[in-house]
Backbone as JSON Lines, residues from 0, in Angstrom:
{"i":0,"aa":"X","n":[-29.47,10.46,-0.38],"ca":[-28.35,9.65,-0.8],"c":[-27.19,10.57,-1.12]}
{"i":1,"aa":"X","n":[-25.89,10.51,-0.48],"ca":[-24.57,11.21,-0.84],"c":[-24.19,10.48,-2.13]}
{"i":2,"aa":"X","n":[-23.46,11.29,-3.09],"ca":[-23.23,10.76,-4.41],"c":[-21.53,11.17,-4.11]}
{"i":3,"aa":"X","n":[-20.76,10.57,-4.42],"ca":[-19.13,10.62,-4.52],"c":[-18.95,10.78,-5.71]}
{"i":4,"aa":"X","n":[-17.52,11.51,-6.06],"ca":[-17.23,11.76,-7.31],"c":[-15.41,11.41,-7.4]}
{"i":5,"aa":"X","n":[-14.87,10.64,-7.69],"ca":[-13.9,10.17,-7.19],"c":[-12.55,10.59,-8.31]}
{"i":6,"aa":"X","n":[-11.41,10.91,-7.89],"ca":[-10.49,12.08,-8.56],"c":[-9.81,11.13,-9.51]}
{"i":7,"aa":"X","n":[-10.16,9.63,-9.58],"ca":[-9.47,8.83,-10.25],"c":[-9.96,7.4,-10.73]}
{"i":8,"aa":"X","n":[-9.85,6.75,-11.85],"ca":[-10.7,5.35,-11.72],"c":[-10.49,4.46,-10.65]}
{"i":9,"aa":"X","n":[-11.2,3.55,-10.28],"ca":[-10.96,2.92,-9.5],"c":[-10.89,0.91,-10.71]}
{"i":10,"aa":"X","n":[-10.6,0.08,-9.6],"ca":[-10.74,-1.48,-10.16],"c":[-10.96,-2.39,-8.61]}
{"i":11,"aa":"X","n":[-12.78,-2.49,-8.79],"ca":[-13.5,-3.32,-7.88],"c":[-13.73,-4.87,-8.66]}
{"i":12,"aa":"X","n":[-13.55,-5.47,-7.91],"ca":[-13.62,-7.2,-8.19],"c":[-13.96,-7.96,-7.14]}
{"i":13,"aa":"X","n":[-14.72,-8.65,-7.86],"ca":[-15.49,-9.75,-6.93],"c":[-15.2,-11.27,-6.72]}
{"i":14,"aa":"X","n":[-14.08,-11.64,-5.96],"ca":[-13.71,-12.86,-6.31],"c":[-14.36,-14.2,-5.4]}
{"i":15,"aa":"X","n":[-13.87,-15.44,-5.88],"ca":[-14.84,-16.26,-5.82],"c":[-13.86,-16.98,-4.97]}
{"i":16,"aa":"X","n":[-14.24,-17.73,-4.4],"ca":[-13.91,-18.79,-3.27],"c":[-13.15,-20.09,-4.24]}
{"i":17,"aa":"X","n":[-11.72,-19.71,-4.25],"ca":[-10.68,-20.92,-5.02],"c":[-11.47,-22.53,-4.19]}
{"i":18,"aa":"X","n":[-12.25,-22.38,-2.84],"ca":[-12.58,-23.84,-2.31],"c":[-13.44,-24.55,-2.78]}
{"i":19,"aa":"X","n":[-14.04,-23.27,-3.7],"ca":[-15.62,-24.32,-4.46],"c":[-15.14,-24.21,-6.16]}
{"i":20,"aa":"X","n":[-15.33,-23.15,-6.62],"ca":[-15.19,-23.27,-7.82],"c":[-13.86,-22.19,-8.38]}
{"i":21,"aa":"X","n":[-13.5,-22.31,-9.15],"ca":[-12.89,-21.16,-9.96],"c":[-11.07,-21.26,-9.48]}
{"i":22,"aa":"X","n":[-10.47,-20.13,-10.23],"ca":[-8.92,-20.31,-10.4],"c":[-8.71,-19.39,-8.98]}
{"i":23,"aa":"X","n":[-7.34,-19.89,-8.6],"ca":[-6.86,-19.43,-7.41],"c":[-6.88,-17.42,-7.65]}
{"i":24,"aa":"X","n":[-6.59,-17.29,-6.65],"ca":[-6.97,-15.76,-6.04],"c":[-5.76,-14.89,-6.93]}
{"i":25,"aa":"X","n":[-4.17,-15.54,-7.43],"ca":[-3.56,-14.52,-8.07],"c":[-4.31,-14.67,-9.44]}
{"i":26,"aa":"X","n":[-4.55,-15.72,-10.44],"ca":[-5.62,-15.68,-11.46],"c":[-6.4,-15.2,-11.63]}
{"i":27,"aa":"X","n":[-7.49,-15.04,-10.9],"ca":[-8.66,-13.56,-10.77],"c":[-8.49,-12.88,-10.84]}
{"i":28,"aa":"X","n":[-6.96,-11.81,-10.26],"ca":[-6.53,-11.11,-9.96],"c":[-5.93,-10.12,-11.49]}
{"i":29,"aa":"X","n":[-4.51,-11.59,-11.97],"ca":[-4.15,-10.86,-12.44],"c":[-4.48,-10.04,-14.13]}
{"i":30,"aa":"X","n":[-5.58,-10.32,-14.47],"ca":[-5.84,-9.41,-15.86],"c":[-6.31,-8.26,-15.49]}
{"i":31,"aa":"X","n":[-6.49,-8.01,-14.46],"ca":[-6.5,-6.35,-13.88],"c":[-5.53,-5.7,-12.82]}
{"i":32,"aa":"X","n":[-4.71,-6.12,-12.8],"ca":[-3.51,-5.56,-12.36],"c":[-2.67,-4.31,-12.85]}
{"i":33,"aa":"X","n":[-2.75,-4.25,-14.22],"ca":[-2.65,-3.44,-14.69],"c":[-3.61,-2.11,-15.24]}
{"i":34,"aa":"X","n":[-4.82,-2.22,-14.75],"ca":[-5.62,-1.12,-14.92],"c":[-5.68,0.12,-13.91]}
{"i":35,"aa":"X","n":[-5.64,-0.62,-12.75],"ca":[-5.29,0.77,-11.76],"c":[-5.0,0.12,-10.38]}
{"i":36,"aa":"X","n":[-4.41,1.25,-9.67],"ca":[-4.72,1.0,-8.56],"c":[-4.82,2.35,-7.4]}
{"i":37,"aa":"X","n":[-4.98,1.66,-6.31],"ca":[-4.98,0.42,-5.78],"c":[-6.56,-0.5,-6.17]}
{"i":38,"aa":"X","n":[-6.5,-1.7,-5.95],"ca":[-7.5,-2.35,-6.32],"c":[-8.37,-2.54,-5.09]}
{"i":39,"aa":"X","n":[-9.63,-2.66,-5.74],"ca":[-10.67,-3.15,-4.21],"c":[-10.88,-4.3,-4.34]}
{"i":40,"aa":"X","n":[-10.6,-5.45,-3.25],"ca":[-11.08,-6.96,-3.57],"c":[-12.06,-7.13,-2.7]}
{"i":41,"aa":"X","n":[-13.85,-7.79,-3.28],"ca":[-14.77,-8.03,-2.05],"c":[-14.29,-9.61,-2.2]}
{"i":42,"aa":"X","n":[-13.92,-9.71,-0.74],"ca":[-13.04,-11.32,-0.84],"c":[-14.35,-12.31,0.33]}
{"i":43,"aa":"X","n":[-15.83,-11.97,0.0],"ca":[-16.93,-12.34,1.26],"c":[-16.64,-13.93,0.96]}
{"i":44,"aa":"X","n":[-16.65,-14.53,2.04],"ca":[-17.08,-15.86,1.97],"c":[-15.81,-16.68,1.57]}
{"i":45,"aa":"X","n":[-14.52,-16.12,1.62],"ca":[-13.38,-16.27,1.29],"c":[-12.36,-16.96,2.52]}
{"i":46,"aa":"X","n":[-11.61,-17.83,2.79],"ca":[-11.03,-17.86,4.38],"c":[-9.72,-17.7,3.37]}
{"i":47,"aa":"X","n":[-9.02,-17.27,4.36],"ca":[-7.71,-17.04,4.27],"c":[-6.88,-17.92,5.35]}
{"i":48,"aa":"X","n":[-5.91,-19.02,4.29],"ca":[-4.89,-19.44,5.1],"c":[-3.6,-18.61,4.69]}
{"i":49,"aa":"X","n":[-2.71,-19.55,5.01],"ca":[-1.26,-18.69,4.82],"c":[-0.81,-18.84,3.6]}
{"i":50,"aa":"X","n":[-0.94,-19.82,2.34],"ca":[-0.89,-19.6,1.2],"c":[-1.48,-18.57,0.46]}
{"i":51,"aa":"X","n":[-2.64,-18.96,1.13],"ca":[-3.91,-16.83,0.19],"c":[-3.42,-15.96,0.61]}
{"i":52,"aa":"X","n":[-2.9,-15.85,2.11],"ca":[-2.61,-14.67,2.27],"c":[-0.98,-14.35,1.36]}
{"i":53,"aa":"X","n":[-0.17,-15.08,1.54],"ca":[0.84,-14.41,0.69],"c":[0.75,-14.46,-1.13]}
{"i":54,"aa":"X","n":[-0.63,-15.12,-1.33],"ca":[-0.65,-14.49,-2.67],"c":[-1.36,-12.94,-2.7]}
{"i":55,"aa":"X","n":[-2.54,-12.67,-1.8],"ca":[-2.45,-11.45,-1.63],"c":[-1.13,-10.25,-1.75]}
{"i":56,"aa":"X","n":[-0.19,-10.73,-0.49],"ca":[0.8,-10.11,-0.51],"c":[1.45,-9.57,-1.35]}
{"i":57,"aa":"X","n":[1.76,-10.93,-2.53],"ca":[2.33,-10.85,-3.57],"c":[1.66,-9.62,-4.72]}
{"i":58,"aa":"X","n":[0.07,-9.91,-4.88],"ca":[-0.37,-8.71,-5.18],"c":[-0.29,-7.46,-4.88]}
{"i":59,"aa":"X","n":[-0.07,-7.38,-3.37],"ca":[-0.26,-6.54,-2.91],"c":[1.52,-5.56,-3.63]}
{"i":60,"aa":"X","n":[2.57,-6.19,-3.46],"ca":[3.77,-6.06,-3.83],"c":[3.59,-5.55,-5.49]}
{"i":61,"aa":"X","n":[3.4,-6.03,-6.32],"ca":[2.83,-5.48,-7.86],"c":[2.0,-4.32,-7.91]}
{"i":62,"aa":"X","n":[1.06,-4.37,-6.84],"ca":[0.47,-3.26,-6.41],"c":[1.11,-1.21,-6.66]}
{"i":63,"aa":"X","n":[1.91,-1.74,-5.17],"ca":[2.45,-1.03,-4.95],"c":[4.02,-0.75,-5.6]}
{"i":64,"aa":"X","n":[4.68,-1.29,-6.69],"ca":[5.54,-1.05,-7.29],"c":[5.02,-0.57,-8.77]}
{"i":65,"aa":"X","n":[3.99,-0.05,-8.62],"ca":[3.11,0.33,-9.75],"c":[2.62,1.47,-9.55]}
{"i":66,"aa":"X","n":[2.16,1.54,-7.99],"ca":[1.88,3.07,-7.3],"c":[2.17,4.32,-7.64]}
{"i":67,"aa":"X","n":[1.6,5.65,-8.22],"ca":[2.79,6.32,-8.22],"c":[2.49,7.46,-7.42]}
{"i":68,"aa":"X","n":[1.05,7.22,-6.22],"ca":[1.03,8.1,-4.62],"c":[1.59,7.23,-3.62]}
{"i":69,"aa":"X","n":[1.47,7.99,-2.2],"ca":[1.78,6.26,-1.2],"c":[0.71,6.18,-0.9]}
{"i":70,"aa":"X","n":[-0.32,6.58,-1.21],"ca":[-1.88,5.94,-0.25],"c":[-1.91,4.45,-0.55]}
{"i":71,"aa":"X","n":[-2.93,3.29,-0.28],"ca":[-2.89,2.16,-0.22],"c":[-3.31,1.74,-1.68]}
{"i":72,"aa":"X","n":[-2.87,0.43,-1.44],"ca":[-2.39,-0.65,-2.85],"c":[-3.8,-1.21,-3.01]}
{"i":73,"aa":"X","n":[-3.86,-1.68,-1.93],"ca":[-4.94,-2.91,-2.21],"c":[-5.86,-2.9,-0.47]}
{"i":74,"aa":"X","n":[-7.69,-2.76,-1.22],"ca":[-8.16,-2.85,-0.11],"c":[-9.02,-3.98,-0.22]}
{"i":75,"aa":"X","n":[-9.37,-4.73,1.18],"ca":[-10.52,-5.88,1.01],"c":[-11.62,-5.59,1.83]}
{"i":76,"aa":"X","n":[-12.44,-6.23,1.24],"ca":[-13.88,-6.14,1.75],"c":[-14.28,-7.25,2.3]}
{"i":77,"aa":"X","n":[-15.27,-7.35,3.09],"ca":[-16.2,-8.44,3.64],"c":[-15.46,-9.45,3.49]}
{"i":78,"aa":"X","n":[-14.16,-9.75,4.75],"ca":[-13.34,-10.6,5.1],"c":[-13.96,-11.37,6.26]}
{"i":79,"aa":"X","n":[-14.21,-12.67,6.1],"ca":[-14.61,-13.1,7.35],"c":[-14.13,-12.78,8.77]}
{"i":80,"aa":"X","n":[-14.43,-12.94,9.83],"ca":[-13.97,-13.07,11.13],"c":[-12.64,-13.21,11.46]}
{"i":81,"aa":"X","n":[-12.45,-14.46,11.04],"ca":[-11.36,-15.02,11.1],"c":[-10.19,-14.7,10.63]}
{"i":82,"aa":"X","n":[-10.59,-14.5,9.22],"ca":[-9.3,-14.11,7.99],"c":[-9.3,-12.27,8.75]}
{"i":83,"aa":"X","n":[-10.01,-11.93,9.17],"ca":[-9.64,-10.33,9.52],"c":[-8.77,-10.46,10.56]}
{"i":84,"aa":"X","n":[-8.7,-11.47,11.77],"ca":[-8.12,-11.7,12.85],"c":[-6.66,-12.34,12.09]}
{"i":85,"aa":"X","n":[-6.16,-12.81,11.21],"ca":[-5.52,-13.35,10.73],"c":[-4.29,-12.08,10.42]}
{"i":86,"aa":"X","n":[-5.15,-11.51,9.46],"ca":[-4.58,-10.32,8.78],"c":[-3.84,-9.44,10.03]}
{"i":87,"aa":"X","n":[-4.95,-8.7,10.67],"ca":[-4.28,-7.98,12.22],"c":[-3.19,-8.59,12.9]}
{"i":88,"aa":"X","n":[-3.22,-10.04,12.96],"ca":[-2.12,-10.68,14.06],"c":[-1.04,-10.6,13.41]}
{"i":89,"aa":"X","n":[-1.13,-10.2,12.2],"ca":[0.1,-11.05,11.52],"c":[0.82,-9.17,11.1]}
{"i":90,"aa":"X","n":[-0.03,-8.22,11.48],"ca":[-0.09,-7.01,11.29],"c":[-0.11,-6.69,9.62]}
{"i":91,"aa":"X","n":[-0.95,-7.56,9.21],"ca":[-0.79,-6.65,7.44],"c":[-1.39,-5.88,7.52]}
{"i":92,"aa":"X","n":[-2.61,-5.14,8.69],"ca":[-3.32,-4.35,8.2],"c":[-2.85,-3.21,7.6]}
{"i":93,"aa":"X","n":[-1.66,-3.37,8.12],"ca":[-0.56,-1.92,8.13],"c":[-0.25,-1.88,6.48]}
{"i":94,"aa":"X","n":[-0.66,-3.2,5.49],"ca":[-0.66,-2.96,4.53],"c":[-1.75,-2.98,3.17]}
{"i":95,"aa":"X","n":[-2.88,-3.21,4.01],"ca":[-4.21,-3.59,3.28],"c":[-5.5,-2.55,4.12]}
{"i":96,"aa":"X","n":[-5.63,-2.29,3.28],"ca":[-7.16,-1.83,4.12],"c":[-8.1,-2.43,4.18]}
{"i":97,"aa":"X","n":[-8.39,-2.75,5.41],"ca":[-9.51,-3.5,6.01],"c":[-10.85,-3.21,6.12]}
{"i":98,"aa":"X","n":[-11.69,-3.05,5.07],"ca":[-13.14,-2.98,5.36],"c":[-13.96,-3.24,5.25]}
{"i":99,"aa":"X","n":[-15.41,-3.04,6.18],"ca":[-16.65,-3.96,5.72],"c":[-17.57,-3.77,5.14]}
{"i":100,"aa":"X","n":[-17.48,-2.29,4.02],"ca":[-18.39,-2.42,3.37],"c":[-17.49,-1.83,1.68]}
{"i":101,"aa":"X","n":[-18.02,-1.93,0.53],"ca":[-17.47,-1.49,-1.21],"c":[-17.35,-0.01,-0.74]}
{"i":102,"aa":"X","n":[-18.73,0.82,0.02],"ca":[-18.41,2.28,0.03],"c":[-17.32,2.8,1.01]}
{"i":103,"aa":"X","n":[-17.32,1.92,2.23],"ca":[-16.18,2.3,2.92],"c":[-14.46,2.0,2.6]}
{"i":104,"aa":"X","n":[-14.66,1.19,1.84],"ca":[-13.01,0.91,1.1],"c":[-12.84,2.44,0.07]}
{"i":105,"aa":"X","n":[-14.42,2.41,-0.98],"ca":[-14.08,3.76,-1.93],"c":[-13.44,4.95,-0.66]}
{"i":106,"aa":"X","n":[-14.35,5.33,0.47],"ca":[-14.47,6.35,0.88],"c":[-13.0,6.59,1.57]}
{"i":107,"aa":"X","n":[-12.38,5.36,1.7],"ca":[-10.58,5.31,2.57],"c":[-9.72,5.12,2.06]}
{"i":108,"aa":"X","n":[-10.06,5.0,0.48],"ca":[-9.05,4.53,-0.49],"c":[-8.49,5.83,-1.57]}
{"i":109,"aa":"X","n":[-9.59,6.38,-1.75],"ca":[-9.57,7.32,-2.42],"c":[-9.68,8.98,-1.88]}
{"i":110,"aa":"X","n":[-8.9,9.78,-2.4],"ca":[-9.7,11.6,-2.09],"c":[-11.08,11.2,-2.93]}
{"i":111,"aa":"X","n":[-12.1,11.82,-1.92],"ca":[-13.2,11.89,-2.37],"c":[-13.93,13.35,-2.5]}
{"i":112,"aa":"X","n":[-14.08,13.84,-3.48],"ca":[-14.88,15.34,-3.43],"c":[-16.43,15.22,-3.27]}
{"i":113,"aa":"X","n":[-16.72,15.86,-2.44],"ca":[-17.79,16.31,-1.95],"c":[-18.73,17.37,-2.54]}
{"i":114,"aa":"X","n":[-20.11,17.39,-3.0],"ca":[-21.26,18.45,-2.9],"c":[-20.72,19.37,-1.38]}
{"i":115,"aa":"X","n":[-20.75,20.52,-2.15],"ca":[-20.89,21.56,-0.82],"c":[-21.76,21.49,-0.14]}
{"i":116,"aa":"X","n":[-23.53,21.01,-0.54],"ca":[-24.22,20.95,0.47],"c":[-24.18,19.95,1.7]}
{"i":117,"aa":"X","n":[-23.29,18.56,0.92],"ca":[-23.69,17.35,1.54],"c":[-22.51,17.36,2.88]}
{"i":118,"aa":"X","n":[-23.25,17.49,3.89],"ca":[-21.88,16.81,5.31],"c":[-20.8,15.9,5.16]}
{"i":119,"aa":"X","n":[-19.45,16.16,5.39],"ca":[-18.41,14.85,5.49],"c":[-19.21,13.89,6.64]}
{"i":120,"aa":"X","n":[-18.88,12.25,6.4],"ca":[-19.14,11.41,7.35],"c":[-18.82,11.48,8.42]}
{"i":121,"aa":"X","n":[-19.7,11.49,9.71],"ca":[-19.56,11.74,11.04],"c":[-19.42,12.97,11.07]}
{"i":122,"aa":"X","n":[-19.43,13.92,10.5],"ca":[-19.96,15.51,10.85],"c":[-20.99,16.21,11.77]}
{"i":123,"aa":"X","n":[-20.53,16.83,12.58],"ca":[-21.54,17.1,13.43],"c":[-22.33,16.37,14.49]}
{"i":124,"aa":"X","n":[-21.68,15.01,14.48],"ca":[-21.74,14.1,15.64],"c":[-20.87,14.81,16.91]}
């Protein structure tokens, strides 16, 4: 098992589907807005129309006027099919990072330091 050691806190959240239960997606959101960023959202099981997505946005905007590197604001996780095709067409990827797993958002979101013994990912492929 590779162990990461990461140069800064991070703020992972798990939000819930505004279609079944619970407060819309900027509500979840915002009592940690102010702890760090950029934030990781696992948004699984989540669809995104065009209202979610520009409350994202909107986060995403607080985000990044809070920033004080340019690496990314805000990354999501386990986006359905659809809502990922959504995101690309509409080109936000250019402002969200898109990924499908918690370690691959840490591992693209953040400088990550490494064990000298342990290989960077895809090394030696």
């Amino acid at each position: 098992m590779n162990s990461l050691r990461l140069e800064r806190a991070c703020c992972l959240l798990k939000l819930s589907n505004p279609d079944r239960i619970g407060p819309p997606l900027t509500e979840q959101i915002a009592p940690y807005l102010e702890l760090s960023s950029p934030l990781i959202l696992d948004v699984e099981g989540i669809d995104f129309n065009s209202m979610r997505i520009g409350e994202l946005v909107n986060v995403y905007n607080r985000c990044r006027s809070r920033a004080t590197d340019p690496g990314p604001a805000v990354a999501l996780v386990h986006l359905t099919p659809a809502s990922r095709a959504a995101f690309e067409r509409a080109h936000l990827d250019r402002l969200f990072l898109l990924c499908d797993s918690m370690a691959d958002a840490v591992e693209r979101a953040w400088p990550v330091l490494r064990e000298p013994s342990l290989p960077a990912r895809g090394a030696g492929r």
